[in-house]
C-alpha positions as protocol buffer text, in pm:
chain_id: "A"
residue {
  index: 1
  type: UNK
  ca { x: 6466 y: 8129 z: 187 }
}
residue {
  index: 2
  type: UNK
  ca { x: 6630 y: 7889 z: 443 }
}
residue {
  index: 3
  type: UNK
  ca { x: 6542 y: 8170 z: 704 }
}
residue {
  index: 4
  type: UNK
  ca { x: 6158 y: 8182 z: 591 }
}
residue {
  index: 5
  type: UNK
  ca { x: 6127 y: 7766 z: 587 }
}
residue {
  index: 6
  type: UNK
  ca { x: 6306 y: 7793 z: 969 }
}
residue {
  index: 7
  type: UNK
  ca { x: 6035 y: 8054 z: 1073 }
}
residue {
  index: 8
  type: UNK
  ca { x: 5767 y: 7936 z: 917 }
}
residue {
  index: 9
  type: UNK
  ca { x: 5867 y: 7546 z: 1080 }
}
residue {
  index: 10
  type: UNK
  ca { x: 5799 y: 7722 z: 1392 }
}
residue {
  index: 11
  type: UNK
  ca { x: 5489 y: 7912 z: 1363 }
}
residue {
  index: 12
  type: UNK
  ca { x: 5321 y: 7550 z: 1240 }
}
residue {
  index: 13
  type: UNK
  ca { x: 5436 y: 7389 z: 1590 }
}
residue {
  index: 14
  type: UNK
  ca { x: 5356 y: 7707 z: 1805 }
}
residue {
  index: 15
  type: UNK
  ca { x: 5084 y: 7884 z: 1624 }
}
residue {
  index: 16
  type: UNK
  ca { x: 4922 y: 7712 z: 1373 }
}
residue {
  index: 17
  type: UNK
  ca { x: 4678 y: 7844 z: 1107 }
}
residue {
  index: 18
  type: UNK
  ca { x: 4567 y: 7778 z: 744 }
}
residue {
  index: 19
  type: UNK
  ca { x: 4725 y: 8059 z: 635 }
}
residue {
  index: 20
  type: UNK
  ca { x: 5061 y: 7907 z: 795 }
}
residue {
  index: 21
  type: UNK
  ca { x: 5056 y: 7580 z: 600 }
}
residue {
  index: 22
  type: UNK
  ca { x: 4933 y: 7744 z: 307 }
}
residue {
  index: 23
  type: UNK
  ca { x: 5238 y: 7986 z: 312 }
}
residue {
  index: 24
  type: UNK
  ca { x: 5496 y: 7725 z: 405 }
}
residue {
  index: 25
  type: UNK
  ca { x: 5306 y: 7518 z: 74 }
}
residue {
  index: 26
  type: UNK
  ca { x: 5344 y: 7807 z: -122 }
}
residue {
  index: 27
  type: UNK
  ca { x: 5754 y: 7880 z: 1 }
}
residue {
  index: 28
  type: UNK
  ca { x: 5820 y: 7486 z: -102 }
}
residue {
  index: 29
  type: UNK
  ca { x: 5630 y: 7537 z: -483 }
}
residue {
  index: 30
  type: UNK
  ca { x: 5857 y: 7798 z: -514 }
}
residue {
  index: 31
  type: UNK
  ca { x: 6180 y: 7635 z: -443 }
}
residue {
  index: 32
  type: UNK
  ca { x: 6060 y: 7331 z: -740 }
}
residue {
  index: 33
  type: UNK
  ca { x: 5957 y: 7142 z: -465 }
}
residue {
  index: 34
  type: UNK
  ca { x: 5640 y: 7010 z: -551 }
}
residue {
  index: 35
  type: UNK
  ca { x: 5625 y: 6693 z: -302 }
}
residue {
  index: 36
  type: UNK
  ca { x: 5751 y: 6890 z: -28 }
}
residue {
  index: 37
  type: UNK
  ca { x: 5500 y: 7119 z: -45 }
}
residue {
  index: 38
  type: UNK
  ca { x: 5228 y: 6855 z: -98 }
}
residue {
  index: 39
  type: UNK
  ca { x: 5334 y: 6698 z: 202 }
}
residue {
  index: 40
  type: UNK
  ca { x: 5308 y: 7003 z: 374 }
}
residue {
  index: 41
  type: UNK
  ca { x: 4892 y: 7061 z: 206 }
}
residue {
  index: 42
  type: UNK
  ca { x: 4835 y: 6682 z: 336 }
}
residue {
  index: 43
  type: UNK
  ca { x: 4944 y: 6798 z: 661 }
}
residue {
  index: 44
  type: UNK
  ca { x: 4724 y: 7134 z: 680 }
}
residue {
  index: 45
  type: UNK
  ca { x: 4433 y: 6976 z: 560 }
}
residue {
  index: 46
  type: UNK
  ca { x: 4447 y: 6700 z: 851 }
}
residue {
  index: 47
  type: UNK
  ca { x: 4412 y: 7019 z: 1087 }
}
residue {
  index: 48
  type: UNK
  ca { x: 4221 y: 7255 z: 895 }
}
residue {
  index: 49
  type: UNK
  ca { x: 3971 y: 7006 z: 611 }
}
residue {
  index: 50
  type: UNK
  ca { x: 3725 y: 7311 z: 507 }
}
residue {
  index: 51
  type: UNK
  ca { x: 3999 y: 7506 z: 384 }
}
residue {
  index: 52
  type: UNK
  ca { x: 3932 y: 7558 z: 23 }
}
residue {
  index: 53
  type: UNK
  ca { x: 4210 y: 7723 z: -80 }
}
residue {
  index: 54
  type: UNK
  ca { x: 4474 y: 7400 z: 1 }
}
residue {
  index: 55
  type: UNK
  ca { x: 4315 y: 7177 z: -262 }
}
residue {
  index: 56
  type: UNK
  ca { x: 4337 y: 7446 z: -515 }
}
residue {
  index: 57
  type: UNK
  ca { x: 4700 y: 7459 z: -426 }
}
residue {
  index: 58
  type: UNK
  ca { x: 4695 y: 7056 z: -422 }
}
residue {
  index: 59
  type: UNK
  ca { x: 4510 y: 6998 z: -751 }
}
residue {
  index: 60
  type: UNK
  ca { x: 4718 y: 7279 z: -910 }
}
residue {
  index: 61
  type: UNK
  ca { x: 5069 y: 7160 z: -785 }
}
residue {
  index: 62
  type: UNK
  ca { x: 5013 y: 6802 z: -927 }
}
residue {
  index: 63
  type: UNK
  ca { x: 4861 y: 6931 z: -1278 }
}
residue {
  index: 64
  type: UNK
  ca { x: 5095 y: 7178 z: -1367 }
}
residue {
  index: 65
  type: UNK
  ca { x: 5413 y: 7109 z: -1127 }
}
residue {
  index: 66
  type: UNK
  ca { x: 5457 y: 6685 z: -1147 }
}
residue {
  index: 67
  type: UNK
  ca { x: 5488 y: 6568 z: -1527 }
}
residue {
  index: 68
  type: UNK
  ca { x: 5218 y: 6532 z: -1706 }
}
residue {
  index: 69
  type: UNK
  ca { x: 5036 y: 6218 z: -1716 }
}
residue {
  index: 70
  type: UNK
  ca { x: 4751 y: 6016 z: -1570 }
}
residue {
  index: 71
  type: UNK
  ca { x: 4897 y: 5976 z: -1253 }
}
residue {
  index: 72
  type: UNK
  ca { x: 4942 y: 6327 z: -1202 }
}
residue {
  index: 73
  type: UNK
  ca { x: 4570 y: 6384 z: -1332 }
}
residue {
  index: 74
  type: UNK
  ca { x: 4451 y: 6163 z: -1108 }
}
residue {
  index: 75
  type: UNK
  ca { x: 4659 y: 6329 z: -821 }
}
residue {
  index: 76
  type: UNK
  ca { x: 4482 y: 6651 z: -900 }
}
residue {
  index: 77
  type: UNK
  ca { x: 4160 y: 6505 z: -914 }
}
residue {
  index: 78
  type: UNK
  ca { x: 4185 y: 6356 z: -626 }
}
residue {
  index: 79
  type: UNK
  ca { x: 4231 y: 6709 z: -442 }
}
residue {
  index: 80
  type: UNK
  ca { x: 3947 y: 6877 z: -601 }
}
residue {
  index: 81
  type: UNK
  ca { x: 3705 y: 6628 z: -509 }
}
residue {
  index: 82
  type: UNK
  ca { x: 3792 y: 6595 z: -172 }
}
residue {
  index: 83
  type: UNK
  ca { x: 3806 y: 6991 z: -174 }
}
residue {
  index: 84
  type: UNK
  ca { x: 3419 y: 6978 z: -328 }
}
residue {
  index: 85
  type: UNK
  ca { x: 3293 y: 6705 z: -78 }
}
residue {
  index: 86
  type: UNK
  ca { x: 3414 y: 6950 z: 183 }
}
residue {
  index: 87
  type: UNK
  ca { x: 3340 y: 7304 z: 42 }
}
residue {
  index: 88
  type: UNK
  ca { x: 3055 y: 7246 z: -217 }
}
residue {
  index: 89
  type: UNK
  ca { x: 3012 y: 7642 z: -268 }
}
residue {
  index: 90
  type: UNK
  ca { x: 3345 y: 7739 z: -322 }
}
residue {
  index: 91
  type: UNK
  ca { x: 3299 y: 7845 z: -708 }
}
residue {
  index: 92
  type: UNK
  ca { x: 3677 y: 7856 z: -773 }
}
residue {
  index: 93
  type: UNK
  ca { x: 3693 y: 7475 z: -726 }
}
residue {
  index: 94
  type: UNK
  ca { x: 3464 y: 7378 z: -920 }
}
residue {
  index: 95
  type: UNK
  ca { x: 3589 y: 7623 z: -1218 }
}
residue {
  index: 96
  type: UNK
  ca { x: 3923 y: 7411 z: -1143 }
}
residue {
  index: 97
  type: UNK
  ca { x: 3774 y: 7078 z: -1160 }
}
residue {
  index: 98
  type: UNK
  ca { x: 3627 y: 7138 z: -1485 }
}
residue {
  index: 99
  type: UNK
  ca { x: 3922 y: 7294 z: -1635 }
}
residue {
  index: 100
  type: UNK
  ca { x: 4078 y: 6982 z: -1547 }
}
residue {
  index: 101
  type: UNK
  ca { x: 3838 y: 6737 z: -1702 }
}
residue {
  index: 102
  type: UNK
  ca { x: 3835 y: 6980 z: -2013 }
}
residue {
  index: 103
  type: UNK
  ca { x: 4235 y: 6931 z: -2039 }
}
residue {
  index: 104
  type: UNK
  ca { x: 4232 y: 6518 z: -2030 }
}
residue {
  index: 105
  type: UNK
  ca { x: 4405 y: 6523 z: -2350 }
}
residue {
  index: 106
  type: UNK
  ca { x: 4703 y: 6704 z: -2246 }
}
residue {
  index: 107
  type: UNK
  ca { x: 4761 y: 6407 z: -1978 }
}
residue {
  index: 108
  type: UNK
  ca { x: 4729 y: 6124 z: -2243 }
}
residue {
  index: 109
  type: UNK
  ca { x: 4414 y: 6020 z: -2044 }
}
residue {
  index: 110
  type: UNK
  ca { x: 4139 y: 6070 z: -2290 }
}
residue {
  index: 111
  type: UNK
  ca { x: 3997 y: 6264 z: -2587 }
}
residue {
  index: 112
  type: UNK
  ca { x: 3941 y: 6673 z: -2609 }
}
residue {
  index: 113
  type: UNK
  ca { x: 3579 y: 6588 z: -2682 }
}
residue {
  index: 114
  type: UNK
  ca { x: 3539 y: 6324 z: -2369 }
}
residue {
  index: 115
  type: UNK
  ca { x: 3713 y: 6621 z: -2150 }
}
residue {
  index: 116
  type: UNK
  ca { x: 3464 y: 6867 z: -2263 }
}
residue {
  index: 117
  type: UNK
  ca { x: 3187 y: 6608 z: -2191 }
}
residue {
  index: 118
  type: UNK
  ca { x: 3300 y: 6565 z: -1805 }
}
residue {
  index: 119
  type: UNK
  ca { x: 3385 y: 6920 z: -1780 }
}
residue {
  index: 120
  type: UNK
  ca { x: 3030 y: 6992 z: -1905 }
}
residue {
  index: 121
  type: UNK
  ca { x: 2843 y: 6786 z: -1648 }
}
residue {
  index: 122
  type: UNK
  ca { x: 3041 y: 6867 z: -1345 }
}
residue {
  index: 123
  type: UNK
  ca { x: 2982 y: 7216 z: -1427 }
}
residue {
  index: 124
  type: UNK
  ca { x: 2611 y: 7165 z: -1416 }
}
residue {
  index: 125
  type: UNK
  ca { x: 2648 y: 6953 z: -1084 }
}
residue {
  index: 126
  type: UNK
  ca { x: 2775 y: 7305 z: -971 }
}
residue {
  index: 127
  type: UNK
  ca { x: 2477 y: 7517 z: -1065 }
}
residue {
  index: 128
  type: UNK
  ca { x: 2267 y: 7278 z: -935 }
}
residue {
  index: 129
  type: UNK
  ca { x: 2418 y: 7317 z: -588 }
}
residue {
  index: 130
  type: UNK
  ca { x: 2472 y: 7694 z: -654 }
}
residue {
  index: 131
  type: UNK
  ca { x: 2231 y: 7823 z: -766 }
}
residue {
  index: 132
  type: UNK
  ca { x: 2213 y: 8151 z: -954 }
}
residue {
  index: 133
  type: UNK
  ca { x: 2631 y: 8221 z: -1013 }
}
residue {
  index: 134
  type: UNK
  ca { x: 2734 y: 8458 z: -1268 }
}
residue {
  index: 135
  type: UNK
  ca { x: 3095 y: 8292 z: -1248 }
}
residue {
  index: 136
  type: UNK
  ca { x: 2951 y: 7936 z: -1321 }
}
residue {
  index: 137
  type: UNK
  ca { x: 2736 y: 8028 z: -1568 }
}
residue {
  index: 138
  type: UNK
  ca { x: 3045 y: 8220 z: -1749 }
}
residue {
  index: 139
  type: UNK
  ca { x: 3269 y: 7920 z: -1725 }
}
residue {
  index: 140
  type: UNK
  ca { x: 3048 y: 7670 z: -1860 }
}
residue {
  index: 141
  type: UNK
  ca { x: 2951 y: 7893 z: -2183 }
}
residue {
  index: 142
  type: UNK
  ca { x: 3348 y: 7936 z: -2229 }
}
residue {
  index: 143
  type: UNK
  ca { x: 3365 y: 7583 z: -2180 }
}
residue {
  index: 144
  type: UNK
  ca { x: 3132 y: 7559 z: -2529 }
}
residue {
  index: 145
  type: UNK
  ca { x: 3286 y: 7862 z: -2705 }
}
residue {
  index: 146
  type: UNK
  ca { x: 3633 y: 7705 z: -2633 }
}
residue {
  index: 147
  type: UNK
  ca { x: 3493 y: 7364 z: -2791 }
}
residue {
  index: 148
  type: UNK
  ca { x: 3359 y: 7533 z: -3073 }
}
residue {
  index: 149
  type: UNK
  ca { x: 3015 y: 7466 z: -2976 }
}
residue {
  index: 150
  type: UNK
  ca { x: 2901 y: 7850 z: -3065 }
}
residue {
  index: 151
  type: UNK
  ca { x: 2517 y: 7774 z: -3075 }
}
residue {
  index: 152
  type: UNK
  ca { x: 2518 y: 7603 z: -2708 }
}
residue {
  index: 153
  type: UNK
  ca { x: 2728 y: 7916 z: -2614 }
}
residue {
  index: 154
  type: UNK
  ca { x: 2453 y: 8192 z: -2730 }
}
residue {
  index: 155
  type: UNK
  ca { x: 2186 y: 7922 z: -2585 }
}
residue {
  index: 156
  type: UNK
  ca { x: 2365 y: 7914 z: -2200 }
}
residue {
  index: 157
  type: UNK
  ca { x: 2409 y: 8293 z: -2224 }
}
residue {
  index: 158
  type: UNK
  ca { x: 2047 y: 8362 z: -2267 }
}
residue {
  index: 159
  type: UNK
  ca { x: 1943 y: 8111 z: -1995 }
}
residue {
  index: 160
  type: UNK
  ca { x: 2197 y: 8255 z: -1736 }
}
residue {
  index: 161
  type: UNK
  ca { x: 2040 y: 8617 z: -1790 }
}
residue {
  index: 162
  type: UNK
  ca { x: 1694 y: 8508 z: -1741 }
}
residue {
  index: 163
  type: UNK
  ca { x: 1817 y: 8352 z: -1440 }
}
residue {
  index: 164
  type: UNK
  ca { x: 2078 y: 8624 z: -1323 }
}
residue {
  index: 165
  type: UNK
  ca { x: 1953 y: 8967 z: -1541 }
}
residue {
  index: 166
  type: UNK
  ca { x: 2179 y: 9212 z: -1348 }
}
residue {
  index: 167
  type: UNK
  ca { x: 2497 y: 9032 z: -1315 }
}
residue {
  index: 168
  type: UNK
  ca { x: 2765 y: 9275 z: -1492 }
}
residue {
  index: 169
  type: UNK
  ca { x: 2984 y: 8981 z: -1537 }
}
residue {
  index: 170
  type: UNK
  ca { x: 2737 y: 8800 z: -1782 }
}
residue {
  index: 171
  type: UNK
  ca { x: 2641 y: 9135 z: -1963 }
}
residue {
  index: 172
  type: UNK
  ca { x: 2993 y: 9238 z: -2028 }
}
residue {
  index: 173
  type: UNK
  ca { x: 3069 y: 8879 z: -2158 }
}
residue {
  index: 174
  type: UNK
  ca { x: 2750 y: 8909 z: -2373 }
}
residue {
  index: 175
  type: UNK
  ca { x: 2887 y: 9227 z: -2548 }
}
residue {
  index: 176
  type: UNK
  ca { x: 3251 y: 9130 z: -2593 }
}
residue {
  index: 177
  type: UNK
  ca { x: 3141 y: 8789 z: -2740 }
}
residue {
  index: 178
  type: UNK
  ca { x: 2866 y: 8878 z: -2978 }
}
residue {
  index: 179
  type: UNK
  ca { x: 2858 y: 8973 z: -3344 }
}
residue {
  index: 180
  type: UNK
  ca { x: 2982 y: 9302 z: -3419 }
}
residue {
  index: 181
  type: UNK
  ca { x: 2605 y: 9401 z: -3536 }
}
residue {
  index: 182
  type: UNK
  ca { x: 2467 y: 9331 z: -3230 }
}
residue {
  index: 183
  type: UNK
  ca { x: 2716 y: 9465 z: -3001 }
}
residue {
  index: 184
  type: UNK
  ca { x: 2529 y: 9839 z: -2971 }
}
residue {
  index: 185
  type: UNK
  ca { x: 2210 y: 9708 z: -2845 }
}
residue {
  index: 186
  type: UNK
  ca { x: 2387 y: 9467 z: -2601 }
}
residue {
  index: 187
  type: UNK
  ca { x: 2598 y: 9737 z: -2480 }
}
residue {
  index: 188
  type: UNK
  ca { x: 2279 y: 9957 z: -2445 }
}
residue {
  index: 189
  type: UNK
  ca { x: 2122 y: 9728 z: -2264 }
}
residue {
  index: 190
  type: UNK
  ca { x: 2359 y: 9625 z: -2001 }
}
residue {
  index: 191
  type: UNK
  ca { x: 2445 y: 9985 z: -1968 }
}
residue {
  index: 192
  type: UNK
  ca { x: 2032 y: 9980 z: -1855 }
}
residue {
  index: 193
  type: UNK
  ca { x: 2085 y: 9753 z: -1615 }
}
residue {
  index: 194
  type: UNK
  ca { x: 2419 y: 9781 z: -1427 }
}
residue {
  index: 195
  type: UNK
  ca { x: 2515 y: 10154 z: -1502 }
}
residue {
  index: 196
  type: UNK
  ca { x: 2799 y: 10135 z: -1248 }
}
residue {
  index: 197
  type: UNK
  ca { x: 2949 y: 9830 z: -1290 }
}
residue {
  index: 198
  type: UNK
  ca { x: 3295 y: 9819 z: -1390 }
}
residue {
  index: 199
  type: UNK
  ca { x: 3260 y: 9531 z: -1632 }
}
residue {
  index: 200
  type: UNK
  ca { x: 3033 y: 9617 z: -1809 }
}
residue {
  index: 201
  type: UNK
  ca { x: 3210 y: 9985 z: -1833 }
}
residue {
  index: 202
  type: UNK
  ca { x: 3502 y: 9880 z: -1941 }
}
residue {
  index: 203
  type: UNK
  ca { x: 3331 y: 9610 z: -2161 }
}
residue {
  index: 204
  type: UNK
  ca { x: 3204 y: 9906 z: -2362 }
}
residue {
  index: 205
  type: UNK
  ca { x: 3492 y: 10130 z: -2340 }
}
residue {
  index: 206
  type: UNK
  ca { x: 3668 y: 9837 z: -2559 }
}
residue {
  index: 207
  type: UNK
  ca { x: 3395 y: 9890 z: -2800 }
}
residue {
  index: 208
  type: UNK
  ca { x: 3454 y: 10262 z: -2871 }
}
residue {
  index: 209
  type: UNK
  ca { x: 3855 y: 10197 z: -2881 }
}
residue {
  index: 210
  type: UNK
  ca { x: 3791 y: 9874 z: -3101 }
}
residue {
  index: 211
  type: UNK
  ca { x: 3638 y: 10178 z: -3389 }
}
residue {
  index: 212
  type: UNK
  ca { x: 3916 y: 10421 z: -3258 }
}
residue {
  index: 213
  type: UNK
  ca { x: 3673 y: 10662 z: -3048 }
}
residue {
  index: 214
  type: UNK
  ca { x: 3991 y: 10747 z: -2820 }
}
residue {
  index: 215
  type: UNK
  ca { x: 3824 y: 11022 z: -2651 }
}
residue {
  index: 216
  type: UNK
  ca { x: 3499 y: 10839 z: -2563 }
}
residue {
  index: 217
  type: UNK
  ca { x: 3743 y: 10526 z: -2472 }
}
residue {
  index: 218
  type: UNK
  ca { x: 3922 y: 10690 z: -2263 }
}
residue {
  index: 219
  type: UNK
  ca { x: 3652 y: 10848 z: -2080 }
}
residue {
  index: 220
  type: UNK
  ca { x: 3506 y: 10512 z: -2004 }
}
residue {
  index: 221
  type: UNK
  ca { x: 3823 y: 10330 z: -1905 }
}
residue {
  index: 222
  type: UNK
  ca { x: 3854 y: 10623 z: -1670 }
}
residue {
  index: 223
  type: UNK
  ca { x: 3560 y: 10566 z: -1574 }
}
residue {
  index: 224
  type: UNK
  ca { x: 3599 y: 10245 z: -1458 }
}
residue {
  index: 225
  type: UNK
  ca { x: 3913 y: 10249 z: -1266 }
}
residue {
  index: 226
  type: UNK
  ca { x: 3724 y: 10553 z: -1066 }
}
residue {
  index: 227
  type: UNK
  ca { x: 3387 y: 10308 z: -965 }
}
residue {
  index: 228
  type: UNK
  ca { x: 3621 y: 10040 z: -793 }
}
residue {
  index: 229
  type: UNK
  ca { x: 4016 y: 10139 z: -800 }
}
residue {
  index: 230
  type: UNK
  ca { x: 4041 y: 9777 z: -629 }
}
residue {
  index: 231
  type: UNK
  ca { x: 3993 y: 9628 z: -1030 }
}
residue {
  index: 232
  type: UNK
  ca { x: 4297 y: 9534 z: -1167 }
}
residue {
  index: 233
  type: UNK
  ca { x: 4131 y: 9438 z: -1474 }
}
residue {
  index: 234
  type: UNK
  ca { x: 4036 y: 9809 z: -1509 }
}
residue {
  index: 235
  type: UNK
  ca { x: 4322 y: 9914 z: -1473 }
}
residue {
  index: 236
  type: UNK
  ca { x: 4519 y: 9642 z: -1726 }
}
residue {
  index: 237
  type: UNK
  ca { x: 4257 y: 9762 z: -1949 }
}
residue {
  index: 238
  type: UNK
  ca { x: 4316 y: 10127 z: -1942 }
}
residue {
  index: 239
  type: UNK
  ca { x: 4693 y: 10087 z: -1933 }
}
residue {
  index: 240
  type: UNK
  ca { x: 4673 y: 9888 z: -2262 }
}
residue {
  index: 241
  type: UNK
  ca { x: 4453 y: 10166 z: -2426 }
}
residue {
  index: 242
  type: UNK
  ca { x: 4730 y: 10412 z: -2323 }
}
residue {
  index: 243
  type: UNK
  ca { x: 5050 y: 10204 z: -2506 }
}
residue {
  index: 244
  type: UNK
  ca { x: 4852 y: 10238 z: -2806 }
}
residue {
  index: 245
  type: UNK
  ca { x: 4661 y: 10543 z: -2798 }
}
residue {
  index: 246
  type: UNK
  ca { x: 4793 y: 10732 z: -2532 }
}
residue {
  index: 247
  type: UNK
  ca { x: 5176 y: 10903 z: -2472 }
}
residue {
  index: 248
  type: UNK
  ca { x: 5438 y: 10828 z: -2228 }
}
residue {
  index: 249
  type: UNK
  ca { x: 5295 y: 11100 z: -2023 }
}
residue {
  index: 250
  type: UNK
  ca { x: 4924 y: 10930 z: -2026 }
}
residue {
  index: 251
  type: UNK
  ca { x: 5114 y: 10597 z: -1971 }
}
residue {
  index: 252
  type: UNK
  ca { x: 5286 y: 10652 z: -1675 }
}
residue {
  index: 253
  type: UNK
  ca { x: 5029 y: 10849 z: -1483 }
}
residue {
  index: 254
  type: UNK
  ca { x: 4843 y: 10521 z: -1554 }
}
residue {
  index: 255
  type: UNK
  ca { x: 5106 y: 10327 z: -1394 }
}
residue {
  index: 256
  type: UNK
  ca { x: 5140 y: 10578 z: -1113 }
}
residue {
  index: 257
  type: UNK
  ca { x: 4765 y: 10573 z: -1048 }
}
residue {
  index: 258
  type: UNK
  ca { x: 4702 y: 10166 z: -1040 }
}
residue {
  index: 259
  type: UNK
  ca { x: 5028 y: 10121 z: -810 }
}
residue {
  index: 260
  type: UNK
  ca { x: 4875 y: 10397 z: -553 }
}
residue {
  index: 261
  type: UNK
  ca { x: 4543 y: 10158 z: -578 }
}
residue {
  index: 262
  type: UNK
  ca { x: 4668 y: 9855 z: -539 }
}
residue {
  index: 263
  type: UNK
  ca { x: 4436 y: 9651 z: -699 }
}
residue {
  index: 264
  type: UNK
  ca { x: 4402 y: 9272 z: -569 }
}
residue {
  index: 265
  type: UNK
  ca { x: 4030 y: 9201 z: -758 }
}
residue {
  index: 266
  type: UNK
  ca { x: 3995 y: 9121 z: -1129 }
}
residue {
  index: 267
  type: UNK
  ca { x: 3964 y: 8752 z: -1344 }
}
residue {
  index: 268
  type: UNK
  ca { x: 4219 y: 8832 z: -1556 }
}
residue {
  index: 269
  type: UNK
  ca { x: 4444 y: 9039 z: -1317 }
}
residue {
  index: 270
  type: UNK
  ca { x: 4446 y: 8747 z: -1015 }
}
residue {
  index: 271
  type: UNK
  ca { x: 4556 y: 8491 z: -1334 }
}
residue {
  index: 272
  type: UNK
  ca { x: 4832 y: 8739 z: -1401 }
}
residue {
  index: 273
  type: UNK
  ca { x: 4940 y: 8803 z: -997 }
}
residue {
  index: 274
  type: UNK
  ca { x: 4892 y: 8444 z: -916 }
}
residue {
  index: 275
  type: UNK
  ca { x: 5136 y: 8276 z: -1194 }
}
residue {
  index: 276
  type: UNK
  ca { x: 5374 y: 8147 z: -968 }
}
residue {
  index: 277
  type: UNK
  ca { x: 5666 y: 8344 z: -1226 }
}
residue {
  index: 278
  type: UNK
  ca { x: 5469 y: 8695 z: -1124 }
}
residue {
  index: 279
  type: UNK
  ca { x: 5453 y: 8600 z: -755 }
}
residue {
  index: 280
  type: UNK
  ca { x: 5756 y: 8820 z: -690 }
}
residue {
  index: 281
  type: UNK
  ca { x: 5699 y: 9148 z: -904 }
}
residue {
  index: 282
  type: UNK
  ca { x: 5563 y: 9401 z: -818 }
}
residue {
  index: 283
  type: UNK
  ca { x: 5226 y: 9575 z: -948 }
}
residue {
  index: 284
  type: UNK
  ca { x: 5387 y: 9818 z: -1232 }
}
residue {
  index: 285
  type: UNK
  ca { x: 5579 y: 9517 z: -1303 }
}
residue {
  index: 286
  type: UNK
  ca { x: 5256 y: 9289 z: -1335 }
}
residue {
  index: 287
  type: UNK
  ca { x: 5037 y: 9576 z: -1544 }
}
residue {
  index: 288
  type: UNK
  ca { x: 5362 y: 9550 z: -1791 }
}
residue {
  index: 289
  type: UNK
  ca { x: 5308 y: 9174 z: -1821 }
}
């Protein structure tokens, strides 16, 4: 480690990129120190302002590395506006910001329902600017669902598909969030209009293993994992199918298959990769988590 903060001292004075303060950040978060590697973000950012992915780092260091309270909140804030005044399209920032505002309770700063409230408007801020994005419109109806707010949910959802009809990330979050009943027609539908997108796939694959169709699962997990190998979602998917339907034979060709592939795409697979705990492993070791 002492060798990597040594090297990576050097290429900031004789080289100096984004990438190279965001590393260096990223050494210092490891090592539990969160100030150090602040520091370091304040410094980057002085060189490099439009780079979005340093206030992620900055507004994620002081809300889940510093103790939680309003200063801390207020730390992260702080980062994700100046990251929004500075990159107004970068979706992931503003999916950040909101989760933030949504968590004001957890920082003694506020009620759950006055989170949700600035959560909900900063989220709209961000379709305003950016117009017509699946991941926007996803987050805010989560936002609802997670507040309980069911019929504002279904409400959002059909606005965003008049809006954005083909987006496979809306019509796979359509089928895996509506009533059982319904689930068929949805699944017919999206199938209609994104037949190769591996959302919406594996979206329905989970149908037919939810009712124990293991054959016609499986064929549409595989599926998947064949239109874009670069999915680790597809792949976390399939591999879970396997521990419970499959053998240790089908499990480990699984394995086998998603470490040839690589993948480095996928919501729920960049969550797992990016927890600074999983930094480290490696991807059979990831699928297993």
């Amino acid at each position: 480690i002492e060798r990597a903060r040594v090297l990576l001292s050097r290429a900031r004075e004789r080289a100096p990129t984004a990438r190279i303060f965001m590393k260096s950040a990223l050494l210092e978060r490891e090592c539990k120190r969160p100030d150090v590697a602040l520091d370091l973000l304040e410094e980057g950012l002085q060189k490099y302002p439009a780079f979005a992915k340093m206030y992620m780092m900055g507004g994620q260091i002081c809300s889940e590395d510093l103790p939680k309270n309003k200063d801390s909140l207020d730390k992260a804030r702080k980062f994700y506006q100046r990251g929004l005044q500075k990159c107004p399209n970068n979706v992931v920032l503003w999916c950040l910001a909101s989760q933030l505002e949504e968590s004001v309770a957890d920082y003694s700063a506020g009620s759950a329902s006055a989170g949700v409230t600035k959560a909900r408007s900063l989220l709209e801020l961000a379709r305003l600017k950016n117009q017509k994005n699946p991941e926007l419109w996803v987050e805010a109806i989560r936002l609802e669902r997670r507040a309980g707010n069911d019929k504002l949910a279904i409400s959002l959802m059909a606005r965003a598909l008049q809006e954005i009809p083909s987006s496979g990330l809306l019509l796979a979050e359509n089928i895996t969030t509506s009533p059982r009943v319904e689930q068929k027609s949805k699944s017919a539908d999206a199938i209609k209009r994104c037949p190769d997108d591996p959302r919406v796939i594996t979206a329905v694959a989970s149908l037919f293993a939810a009712e124990r169709k293991n054959d016609k699962a499986r064929k549409w997990f595989e599926r998947a994992v064949v239109l874009d190998p670069d999915m680790g979602d597809s792949w976390a998917n399939l591999y879970a199918f396997e521990l419970v339907a499959g053998t240790k034979e089908t499990q480990d060709k699984v394995k086998e298959r998603c470490i040839s592939a690589e993948p480095t795409h996928g919501e729920l697979w960049c969550k797992i990769v990016k927890t600074m705990s999983n930094r480290r492993k490696t991807v059979a070791e990831n699928l297993d988590a």
